[in-house]
C-alpha positions in Angstrom: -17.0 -24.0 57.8 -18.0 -25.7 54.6 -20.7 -24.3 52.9 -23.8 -25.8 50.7 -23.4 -26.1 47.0 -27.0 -25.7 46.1 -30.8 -26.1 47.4 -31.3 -29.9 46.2 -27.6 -30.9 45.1 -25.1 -31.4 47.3 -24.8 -29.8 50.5 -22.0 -29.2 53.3 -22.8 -30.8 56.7 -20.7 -30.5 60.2 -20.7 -33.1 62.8 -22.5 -32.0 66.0 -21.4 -33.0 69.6 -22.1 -36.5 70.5 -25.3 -37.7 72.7 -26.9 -34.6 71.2 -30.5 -36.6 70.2 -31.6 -33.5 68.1 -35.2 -32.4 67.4 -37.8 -34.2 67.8 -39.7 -33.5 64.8 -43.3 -34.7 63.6 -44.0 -37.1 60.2 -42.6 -35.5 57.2 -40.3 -32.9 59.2 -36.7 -32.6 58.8 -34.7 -30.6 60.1 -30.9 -29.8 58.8 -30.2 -26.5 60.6 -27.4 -27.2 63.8 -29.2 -28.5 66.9 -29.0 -26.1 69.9 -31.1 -26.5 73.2 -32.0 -23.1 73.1 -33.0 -23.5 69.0 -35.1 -26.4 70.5 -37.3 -24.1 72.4 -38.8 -22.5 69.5 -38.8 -26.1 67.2 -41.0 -27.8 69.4 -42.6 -30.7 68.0 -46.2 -28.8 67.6 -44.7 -25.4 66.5 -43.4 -27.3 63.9 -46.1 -29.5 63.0 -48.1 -25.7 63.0 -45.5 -24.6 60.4 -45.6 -27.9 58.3 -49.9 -28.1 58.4 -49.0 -24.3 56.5 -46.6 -25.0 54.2 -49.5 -28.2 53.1 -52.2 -26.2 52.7 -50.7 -23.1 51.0 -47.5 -24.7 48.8 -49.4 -25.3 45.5 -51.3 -21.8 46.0 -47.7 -19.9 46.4 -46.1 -22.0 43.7 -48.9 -20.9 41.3 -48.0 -17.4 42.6 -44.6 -17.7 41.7 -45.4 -19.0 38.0 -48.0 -16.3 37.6 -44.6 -14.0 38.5 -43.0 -15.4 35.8 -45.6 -14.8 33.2 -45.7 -11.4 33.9 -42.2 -10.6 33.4 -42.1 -12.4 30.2 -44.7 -9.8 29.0 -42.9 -7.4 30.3 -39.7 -8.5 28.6 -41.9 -8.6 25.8 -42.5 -5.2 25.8 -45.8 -4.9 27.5 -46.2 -2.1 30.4 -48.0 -2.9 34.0 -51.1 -1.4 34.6 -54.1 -1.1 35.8 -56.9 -4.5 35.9 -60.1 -3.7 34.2 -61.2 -6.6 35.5 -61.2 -5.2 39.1 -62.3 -1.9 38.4 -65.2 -2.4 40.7 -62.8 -3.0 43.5 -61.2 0.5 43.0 -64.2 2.4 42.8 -65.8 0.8 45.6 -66.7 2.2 48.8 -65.7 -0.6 51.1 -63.7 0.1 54.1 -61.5 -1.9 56.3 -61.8 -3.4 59.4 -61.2 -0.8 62.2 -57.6 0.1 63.0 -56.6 -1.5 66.4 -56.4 1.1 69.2 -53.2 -0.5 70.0 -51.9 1.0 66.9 -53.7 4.0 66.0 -50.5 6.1 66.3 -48.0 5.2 64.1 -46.3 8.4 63.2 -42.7 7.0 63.7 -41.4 3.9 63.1 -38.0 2.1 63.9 -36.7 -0.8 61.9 -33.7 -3.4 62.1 -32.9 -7.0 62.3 -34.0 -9.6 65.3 -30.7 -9.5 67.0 -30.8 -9.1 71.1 -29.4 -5.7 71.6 -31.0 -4.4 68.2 -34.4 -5.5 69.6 -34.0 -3.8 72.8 -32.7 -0.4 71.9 -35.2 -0.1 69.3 -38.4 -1.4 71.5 -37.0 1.8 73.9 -36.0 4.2 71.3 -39.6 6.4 71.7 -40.8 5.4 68.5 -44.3 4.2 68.0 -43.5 0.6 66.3 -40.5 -1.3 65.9 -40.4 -3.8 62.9 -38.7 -6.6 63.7 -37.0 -7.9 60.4 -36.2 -11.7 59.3 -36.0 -10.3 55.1 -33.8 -7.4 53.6 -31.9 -6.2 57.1 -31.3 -9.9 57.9 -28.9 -12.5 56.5 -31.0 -15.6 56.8 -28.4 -17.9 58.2 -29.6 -20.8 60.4 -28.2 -19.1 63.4 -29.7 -15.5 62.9 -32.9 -16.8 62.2 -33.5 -19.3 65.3 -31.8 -16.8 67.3 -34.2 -14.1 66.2 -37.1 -16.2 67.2 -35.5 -16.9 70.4 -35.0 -12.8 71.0 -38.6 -12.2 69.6 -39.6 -14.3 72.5 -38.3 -13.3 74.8 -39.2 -9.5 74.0 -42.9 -10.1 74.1 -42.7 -11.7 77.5 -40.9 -8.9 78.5 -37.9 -10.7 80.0 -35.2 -10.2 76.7 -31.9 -8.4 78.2 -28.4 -8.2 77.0 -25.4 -7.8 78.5 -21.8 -5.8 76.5 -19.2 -7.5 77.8 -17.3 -5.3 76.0 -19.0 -1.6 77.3 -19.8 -3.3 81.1 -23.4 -2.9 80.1 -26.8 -4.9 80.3 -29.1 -3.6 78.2 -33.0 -4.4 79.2 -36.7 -2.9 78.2 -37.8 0.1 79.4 -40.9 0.6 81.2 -43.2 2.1 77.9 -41.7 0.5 74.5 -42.6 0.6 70.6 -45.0 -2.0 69.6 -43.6 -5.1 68.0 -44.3 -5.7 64.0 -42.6 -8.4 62.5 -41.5 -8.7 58.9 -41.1 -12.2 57.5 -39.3 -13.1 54.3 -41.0 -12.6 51.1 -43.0 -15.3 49.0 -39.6 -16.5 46.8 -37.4 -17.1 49.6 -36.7 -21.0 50.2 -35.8 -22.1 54.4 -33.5 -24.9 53.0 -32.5 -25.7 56.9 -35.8 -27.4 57.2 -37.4 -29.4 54.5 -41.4 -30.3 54.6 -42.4 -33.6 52.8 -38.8 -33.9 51.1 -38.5 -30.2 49.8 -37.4 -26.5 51.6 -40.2 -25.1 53.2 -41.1 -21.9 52.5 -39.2 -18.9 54.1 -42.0 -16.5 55.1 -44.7 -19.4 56.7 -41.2 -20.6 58.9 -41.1 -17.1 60.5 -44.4 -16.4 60.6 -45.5 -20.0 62.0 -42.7 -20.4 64.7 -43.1 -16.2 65.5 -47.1 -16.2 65.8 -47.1 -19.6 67.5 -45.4 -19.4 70.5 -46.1 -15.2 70.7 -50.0 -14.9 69.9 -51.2 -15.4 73.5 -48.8 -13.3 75.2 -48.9 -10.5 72.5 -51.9 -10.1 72.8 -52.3 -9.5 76.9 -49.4 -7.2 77.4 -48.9 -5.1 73.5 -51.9 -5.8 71.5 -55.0 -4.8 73.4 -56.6 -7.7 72.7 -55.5 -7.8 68.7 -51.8 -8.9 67.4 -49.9 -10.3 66.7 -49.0 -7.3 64.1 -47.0 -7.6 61.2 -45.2 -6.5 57.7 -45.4 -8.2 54.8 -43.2 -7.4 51.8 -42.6 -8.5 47.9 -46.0 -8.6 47.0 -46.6 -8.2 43.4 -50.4 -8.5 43.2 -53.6 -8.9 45.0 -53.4 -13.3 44.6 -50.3 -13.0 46.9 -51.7 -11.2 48.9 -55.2 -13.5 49.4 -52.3 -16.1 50.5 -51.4 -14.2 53.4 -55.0 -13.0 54.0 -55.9 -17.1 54.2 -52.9 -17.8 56.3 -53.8 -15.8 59.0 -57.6 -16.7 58.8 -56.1 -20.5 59.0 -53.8 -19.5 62.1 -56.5 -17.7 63.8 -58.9 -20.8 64.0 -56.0 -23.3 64.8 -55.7 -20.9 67.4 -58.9 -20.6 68.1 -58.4 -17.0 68.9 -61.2 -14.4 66.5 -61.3 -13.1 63.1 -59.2 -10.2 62.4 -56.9 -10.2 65.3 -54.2 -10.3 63.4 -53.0 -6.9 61.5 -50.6 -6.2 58.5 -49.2 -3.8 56.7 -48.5 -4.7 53.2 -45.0 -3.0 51.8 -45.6 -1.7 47.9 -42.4 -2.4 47.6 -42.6 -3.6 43.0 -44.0 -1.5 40.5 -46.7 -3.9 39.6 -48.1 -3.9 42.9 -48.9 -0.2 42.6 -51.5 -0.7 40.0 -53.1 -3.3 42.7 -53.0 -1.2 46.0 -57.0 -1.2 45.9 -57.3 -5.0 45.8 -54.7 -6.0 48.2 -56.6 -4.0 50.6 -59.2 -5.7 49.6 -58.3 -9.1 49.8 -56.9 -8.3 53.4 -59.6 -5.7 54.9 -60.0 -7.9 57.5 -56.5 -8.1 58.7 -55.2 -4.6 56.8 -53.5 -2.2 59.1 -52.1 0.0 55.9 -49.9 0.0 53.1 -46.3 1.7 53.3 -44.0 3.2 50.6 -40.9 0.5 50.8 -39.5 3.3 48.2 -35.6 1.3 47.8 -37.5 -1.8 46.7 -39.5 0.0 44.2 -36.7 1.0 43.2 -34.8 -1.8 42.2 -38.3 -3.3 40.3 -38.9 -0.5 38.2 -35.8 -1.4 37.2 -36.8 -5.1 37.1 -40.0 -5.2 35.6 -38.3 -2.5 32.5 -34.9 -4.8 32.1 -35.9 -5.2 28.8 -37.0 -2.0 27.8 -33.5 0.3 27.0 -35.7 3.4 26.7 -36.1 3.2 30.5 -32.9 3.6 31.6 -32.5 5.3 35.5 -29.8 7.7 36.1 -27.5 7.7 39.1 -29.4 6.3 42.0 -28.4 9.5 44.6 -31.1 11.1 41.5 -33.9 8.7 41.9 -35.7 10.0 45.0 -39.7 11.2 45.8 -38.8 14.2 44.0 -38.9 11.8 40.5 -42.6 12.6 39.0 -43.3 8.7 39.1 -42.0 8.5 43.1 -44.0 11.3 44.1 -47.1 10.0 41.9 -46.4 6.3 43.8 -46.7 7.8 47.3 -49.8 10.3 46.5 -51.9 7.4 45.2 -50.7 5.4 48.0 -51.8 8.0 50.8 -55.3 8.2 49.0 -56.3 4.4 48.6 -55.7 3.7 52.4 -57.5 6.6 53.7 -60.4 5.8 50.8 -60.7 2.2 53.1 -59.7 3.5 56.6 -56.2 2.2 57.3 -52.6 3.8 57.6 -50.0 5.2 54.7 -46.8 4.9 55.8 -43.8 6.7 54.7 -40.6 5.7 53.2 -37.5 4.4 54.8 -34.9 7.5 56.8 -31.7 5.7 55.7 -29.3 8.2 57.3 -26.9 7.1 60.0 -25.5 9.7 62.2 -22.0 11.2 61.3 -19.9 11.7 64.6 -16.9 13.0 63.4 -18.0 15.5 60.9 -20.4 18.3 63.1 -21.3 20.4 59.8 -22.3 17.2 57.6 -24.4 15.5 60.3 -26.4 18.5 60.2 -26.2 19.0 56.4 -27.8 15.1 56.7 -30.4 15.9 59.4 -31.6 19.2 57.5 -32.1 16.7 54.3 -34.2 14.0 56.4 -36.2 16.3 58.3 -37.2 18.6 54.7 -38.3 14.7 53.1 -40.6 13.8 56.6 -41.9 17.6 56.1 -42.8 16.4 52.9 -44.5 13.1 53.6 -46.5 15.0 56.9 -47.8 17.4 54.5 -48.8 14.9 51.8 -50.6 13.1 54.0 -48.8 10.0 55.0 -49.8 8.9 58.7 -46.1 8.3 59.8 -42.3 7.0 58.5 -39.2 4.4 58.5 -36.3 5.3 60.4 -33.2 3.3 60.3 -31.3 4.8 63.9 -32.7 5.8 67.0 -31.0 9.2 66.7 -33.3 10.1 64.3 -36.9 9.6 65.8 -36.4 12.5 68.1 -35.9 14.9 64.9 -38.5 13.1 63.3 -40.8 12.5 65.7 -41.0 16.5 66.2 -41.9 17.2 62.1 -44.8 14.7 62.4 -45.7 15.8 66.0 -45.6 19.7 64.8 -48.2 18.7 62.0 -50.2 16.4 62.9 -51.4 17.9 66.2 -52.9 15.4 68.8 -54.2 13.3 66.2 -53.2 9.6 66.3 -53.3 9.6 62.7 -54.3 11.5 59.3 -56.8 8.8 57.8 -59.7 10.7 58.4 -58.2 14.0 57.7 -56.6 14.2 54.7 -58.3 12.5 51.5 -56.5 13.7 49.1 -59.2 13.4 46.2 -56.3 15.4 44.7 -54.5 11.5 43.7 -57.8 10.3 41.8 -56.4 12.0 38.4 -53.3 9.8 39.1 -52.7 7.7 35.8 -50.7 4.2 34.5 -48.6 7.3 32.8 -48.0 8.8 35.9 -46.6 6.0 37.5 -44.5 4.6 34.6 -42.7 8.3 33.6 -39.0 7.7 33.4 -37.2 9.2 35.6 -34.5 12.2 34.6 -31.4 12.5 35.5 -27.7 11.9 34.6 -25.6 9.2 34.6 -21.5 8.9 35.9 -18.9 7.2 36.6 -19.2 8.1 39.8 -22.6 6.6 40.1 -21.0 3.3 38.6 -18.0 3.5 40.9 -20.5 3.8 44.4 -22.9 1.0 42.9 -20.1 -1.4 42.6 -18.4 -0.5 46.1 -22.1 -0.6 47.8 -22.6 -3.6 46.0 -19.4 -5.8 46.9 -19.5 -4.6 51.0 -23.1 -5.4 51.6 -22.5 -8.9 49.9 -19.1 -9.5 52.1 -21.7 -8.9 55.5 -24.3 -10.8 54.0 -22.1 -13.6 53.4 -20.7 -13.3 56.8 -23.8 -13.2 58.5 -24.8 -9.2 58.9 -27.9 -8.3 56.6 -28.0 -4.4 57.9 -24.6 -2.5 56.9 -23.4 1.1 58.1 -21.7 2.2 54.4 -20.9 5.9 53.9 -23.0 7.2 56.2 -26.1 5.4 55.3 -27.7 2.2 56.8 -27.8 -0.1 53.6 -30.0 -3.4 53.4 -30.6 -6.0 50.9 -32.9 -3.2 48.9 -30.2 -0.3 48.1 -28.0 -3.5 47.2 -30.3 -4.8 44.8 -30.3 -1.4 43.2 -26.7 -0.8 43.2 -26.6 -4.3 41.2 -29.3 -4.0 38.6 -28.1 -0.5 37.8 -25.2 -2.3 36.7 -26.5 -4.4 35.2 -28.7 -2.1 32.9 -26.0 -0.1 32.2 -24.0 -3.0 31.0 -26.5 -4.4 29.5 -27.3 -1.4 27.1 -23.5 0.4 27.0 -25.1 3.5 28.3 -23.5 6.6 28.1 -21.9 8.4 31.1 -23.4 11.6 30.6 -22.6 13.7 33.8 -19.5 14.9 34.2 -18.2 15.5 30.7 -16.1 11.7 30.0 -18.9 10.8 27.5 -17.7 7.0 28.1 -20.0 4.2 27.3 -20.3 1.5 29.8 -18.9 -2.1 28.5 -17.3 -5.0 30.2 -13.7 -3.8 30.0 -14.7 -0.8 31.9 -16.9 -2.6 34.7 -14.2 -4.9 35.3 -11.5 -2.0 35.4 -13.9 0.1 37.7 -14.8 -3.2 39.6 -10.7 -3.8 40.3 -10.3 -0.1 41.4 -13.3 -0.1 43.7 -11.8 -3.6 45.2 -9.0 -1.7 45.9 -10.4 1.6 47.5 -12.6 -0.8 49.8 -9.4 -2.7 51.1 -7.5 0.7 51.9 -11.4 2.0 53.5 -11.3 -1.6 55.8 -7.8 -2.4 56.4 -6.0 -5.6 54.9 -6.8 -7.4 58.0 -10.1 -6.8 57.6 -10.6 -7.3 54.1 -8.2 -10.3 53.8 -10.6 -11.9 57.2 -14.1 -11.0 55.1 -15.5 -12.3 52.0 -14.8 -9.5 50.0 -13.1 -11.5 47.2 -16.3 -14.1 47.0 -19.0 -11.2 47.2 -16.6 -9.6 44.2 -17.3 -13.1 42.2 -20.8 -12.9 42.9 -21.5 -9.9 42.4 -19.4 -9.2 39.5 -21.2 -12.2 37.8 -24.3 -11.1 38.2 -24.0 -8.1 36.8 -22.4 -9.5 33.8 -24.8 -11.8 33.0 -26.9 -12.0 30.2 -29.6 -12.7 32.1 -31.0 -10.7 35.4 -31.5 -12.6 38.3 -34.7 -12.3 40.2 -32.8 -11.6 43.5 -29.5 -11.6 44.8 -30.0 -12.8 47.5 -32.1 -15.9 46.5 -28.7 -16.2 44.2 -26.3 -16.1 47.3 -28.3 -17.8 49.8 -27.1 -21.0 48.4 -22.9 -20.3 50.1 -25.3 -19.9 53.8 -26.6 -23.2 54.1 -24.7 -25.6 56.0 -26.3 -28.9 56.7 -26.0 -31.0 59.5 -27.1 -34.6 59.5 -27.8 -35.1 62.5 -30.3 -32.2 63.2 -33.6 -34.4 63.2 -34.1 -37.1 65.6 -36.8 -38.4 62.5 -35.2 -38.9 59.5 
């Protein structure tokens, strides 16, 4: 299959099968994405007009966004330090509250997470936890075919009739009786949906899978998981409050064209970049009518302190095994958190259990579990209301910390204030983190790196490596480690080498890794993947003298395949 050379150059197209009409698409639609009768379900002439009437009303408001992202990392790179707004200080010390938490989903204490495919949908709606999150951003690879397909599955899960049957284990797979309730992520602000273009440019990723999700789901949602609120949803990227009075507007515009009322639907907002943890106060704010909570999207945060410091070499991470909530300015991140949303009534959720079981190594699984249920110890006692998981075999473990601590309560908000967090300063949040760095560290980032870009390239977005389940988030750390590293010729002071890091050595450490990951897969396997392509792309983006916002906003160019004939409107 061909693939697209860019977002507006030239792209790749396939032929469909003839007497295929394609969609039938309103004024100004068109769509570019491979025609399927099943696809057409979901891009029905007024889902998509729903979509396109967002993407008018909202464009100029999110490309402002975007510049306003770009003047704040040129201050950054300039030197200058996030922080707190003086000029929403009275939002901070105010004593304004949300609106209620739905009863629907008072009790959140454990949450599963994982992309919209058919059997991952299933097994996670019956895995006992309290929430699923359905994802279309980091666990997905946003390929024509996964996305339609996920709306297609998401559809089918709220009317309760989604099944699937392993041909391969003589299994059907279908909903149990009491399931998780259904969140759904939708891409971030940045990412294009260059399958379907609005008024001659790509619409915008995140109104695409929020318009087609919310408008064929809202009714039914609502009857039979919402208790009369819903559709529920995660919304992740932000950097600041002004993003997130976009999404605040786009589901008061939703809700009228619905004509359903005010504040029935509910979000959790992921501080997921280091800016927006200065800004936790007014994104509540700006969403209090639709806020269900903030959680810790601690991978993410990651990855931006890294970001938002790429121009400062005097904040240099060590390995990133190191950087976890024991770091002064993790721990400080998720104790402020915890305190804001009980200040205004809503949920704090915990960080993302990335552990995968081990089944041929007894004595290590349980090594792992011990480690997972000592951090969700931790974020009970803080004061965090519930947690990420990334495998139903760990809610059960996880499930009992939280249940063993939090009693019959639904939640902590009321219980645990923690006034403690109000001392909480810009210093606290900003310390550097401590630690070493090795050649080790180098070596995983650049084998963690290159796999997750082979399955995101061949359509997997969540990838079982080395016993964790890794995502587009651990990924984007792996690379601008590198990249900082290179960048700077640190100094691999762990284990004694005392080697700075250069070009020479990332390429020779880049060759050996390429190496170790074809013996780890198999030549058939690694000579079938894109290992050699997500090398290139990786490799060069690590080497460049520039950091790229995202990878994958770089990559998501070689997923786009065109076809011409995919609009019946042209």
């Amino acid at each position: 299959m061909s693939l697209s050379l860019g977002y507006y150059g030239d792209t790749a197209t396939e032929k469909i099968p003839g007497g295929v009409s394609g969609y039938d698409v309103p004024e100004g639609v068109d769509i570019r994405g491979r025609y399927d009768q099943e696809f057409a379900k979901i891009l029905t002439k007024d889902a998509l007009m729903f979509v396109a009437d967002l993407q008018r009303e909202f464009r100029g408001h999110v490309k402002y966004a975007m510049e306003c992202r770009k003047e704040a990392k040129m201050r950054y790179n300039s030197g200058g330090l996030p922080g707190f707004d003086p000029a929403t200080r009275s939002v901070r010390e105010g004593d304004w509250v949300c609106a209620e938490v739905p009863p629907a989903v008072a009790d959140r204490r454990v949450e599963i997470t994982g992309p919209v495919e058919r059997k991952m949908i299933i097994n996670a709606l019956n895995s006992g936890a309290k929430v699923f999150m359905a994802d279309f951003e980091d666990a997905l690879s946003p390929t024509w075919e996964n996305l339609m397909r996920g709306q297609v599955n998401l559809k089918d899960a709220v009317n309760g009739t989604i099944s699937f049957q392993d041909k391969a284990r003589n299994r059907v797979y279908k909903l149990n009786d009491q399931t998780a309730k259904l969140f759904v992520r939708p891409r971030g602000w940045h990412l294009p949906e260059s399958h379907i273009f609005i008024d001659g440019e790509p619409a915008i990723g995140c109104l695409v899978d929020f318009g087609l999700y919310f408008h064929h789901n809202h009714a039914a949602f609502r009857k039979t998981q919402g208790q009369g609120y819903g559709p529920f949803f995660y919304l992740p990227k932000m950097e600041n409050s002004r993003e997130a009075r976009i999404w605040n507007n786009v589901f008061a515009r939703a809700e009228k064209m619905a004509g359903i009322e005010k504040g029935s639907i509910r979000a959790t907002v992921l501080i997921e970049t280091l800016p927006a943890v200065f800004q936790m106060d007014e994104i509540l704010y700006e969403l209090r009518d639709h806020s269900v909570g903030l959680n810790c999207g601690r991978w993410d945060y990651i990855f931006s302190y890294v970001k938002t410091f790429q121009a400062h070499p005097d904040r240099l991470l060590p390995d990133r095994v190191l950087v976890g909530m024991g770091q002064h300015f993790m721990r400080s991140y998720s104790d402020l958190l915890i305190r804001t949303c009980h200040r205004h009534g809503v949920h704090a959720m915990g960080g993302m259990a990335a552990q995968i079981p081990i089944r041929d190594d007894a004595a290590a699984n349980e090594a792992a579990l011990e480690l997972v249920k000592k951090d969700k110890l931790r974020e009970v006692r803080a004061g965090h209301d519930g947690t990420w998981a990334a495998h139903p075999g760990l809610i059960p473990p996880i499930m009992e910390v939280f249940n063993a601590n939090m009693g019959d309560k639904p939640n902590l908000i009321k219980t645990m204030k923690r006034d403690d967090a109000a001392t909480i300063t810009e210093e606290d949040l900003l310390q550097i983190p401590r630690g070493v760095r090795t050649m080790e560290g180098l070596r995983l980032n650049t084998r963690v790196g290159i796999q997750y870009l082979a399955a995101w390239l061949t359509g997997t977005g969540s990838v079982p490596l080395y016993n964790l389940m890794e995502d587009a988030a651990t990924a984007e750390i792996s690379r601008v480690q590198s990249w900082q590293w290179l960048k700077y010729g640190v100094e691999l002071d762990g284990d004694g080498l005392g080697v700075r890091v250069s070009t020479e050595l990332f390429g020779k450490v880049v060759e050996e890794e390429m190496g170790r990951i074809e013996r780890e897969v198999g030549p058939n396997r690694f000579k079938s993947g894109m290992y050699k392509e997500a090398c290139k792309i990786f490799t060069r983006q690590c080497t460049a003298p520039v950091l790229d916002d995202f990878l994958t906003l770089n990559a998501y160019n070689h997923i786009v395949v065109h076809h011409p004939t995919g609009s019946s409107r042209l």
